[in-house]
C-alpha positions in Angstrom: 1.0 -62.5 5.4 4.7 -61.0 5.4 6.1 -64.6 5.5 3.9 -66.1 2.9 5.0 -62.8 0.6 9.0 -63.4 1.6 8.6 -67.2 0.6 6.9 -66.4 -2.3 9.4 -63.6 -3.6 12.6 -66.3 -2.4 10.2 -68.7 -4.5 10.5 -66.2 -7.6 6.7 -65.9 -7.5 4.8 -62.0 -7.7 2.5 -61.5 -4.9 -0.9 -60.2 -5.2 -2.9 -59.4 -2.0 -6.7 -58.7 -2.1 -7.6 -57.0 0.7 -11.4 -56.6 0.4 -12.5 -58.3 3.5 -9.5 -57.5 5.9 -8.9 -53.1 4.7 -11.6 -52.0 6.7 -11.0 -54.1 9.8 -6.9 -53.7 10.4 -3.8 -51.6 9.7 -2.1 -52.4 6.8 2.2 -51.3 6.4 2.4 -52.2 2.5 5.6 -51.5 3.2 6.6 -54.1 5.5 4.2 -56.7 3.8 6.0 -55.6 0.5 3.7 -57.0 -2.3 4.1 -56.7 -5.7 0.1 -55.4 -6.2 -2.3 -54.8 -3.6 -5.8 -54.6 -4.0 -9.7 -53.8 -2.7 -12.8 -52.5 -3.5 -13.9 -49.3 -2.4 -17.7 -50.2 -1.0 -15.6 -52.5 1.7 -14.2 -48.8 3.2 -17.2 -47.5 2.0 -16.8 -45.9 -0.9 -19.2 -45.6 -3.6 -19.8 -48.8 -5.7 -17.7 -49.7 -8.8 -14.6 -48.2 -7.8 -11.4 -49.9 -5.9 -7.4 -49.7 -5.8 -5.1 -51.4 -7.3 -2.0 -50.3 -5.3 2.0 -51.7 -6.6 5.5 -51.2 -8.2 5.0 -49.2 -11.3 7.0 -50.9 -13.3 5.4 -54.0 -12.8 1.8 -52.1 -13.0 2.8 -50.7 -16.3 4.2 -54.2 -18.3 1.0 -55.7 -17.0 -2.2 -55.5 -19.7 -5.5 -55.2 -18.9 -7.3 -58.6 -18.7 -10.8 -57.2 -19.0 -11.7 -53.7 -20.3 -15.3 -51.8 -19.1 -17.0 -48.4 -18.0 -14.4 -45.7 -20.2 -11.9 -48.0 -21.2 -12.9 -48.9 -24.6 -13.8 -45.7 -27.0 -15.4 -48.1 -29.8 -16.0 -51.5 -30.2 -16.7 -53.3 -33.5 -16.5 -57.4 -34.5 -12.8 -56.7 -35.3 -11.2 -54.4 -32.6 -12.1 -53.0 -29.3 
């Protein structure tokens, strides 16, 4: 995975690794796999349902918008605006 992320970056490309199948089974250093967002759900570590992280820089996190909103996110929806 650290080589696919380094040739990706040299590629110019942001890296997103989903984790939920391999987080409960292995060690992961983020910081030597250095991807740009990193993510799982929490029932694969055995968390409750409906929760997960979403682990990466912050300045990338925070230019990034929501693609989908749900659960708190939205405090009214109507026809026009959500």
């Amino acid at each position: 995975m650290k080589q696919i992320v380094e040739l990706a970056h040299q590629a110019g490309a942001k890296v997103l690794i989903d984790s939920a199948q391999s987080v409960s089974h292995m060690r992961v250093d983020l910081r030597s796999l250095n991807p740009d967002r990193f993510a799982f759900s929490g029932h694969k570590v055995f968390g409750p349902m409906g929760i997960g992280v979403l682990y990466g820089n912050e300045d990338l996190l925070n230019e990034t918008e929501p693609w989908q909103g749900g659960g708190n996110m939205i405090k009214d929806v109507t026809f026009e605006h959500t």
